[in-house]
N, C-alpha and C positions, 0 to 999 in steps of 0.2 A: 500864314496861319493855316494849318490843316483841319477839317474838321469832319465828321461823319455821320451821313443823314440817313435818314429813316426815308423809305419810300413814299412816297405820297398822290395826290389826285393831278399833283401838276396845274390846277385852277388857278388863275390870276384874282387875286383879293385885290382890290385896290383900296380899303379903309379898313382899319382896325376898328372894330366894333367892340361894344361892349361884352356882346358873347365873345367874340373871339380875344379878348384881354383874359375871360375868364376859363377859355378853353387853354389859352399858352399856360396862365398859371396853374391849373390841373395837370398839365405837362411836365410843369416844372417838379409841381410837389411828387408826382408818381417818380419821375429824374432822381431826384432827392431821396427818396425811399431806397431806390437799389444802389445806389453810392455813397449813401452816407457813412457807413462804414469801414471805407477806403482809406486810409491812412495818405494817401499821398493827396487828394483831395480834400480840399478847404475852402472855397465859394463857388457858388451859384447864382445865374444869374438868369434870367427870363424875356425876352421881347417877343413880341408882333411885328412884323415887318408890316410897311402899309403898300410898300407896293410888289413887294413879293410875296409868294403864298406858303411863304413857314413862319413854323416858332423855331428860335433860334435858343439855343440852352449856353450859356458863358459857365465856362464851367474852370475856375482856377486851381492849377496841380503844382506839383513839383515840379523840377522841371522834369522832361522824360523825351524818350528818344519815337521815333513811328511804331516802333514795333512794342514795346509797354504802352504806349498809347491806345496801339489799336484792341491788345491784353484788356486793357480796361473799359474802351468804350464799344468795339465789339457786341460783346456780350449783353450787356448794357441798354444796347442801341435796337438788339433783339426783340426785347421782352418791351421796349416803347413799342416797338413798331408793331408786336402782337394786342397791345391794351389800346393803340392806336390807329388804328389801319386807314388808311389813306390820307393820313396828315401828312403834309411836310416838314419834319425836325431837324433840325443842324445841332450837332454840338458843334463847338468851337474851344477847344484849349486852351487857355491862355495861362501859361509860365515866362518866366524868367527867359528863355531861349526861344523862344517864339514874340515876344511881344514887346513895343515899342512903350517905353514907361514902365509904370510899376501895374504889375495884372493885379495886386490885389483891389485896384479901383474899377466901380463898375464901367462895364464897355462902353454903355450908351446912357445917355442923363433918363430914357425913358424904359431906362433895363430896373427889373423889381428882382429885390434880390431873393432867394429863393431860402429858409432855414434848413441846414445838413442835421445840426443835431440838437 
């Protein structure tokens, strides 16, 4: 799975805290705002790592190839990293060609799903 991050402070988190649950899902919901109306885009998803130092975006598409990928989250991945600056963000793609199962289930049992539209 490819994915594409936002730069960040590089800081070791070792527990998900309560601010930092509510800082990913402000991540999310900003995420959501500039891809919502993406046609090939249809779930979102949101974690805390606890023992790495990002928020992680699951974000379910079409399938698509690197280079529509990077078309879409590129751009995208810009304007977090300006509203954001110094977090560490991952998106992570998950379609049909990239992922083991079916992507439209969330990644992780403690991923909050994020509303597109």
């Amino acid at each position: 799975m490819v994915g594409v991050a936002a730069r960040g402070s590089g800081r070791r988190r070792w527990g998900v805290t309560p601010a930092r649950e509510r800082r990913a899902l402000e991540v999310g919901r900003a995420f959501a705002e500039i891809i919502r109306d993406n046609p090939v885009v249809h779930a979102l998803w949101v974690t805390a790592d606890i023992e790495e130092p990002g928020i992680y975006l699951w974000l379910h598409t079409d399938p698509m190839d690197l280079t529509a990928e990077s078309r879409l989250l590129g751009p995208s991945m810009d304007l977090i990293e300006e509203r954001f600056p110094g977090e560490y963000i991952l998106v992570l793609p998950k379609h049909a060609d990239n992922t083991i199962g079916d992507p439209r289930i969330p990644p992780r049992p403690d991923a909050v799903q994020i509303p597109l539209r």
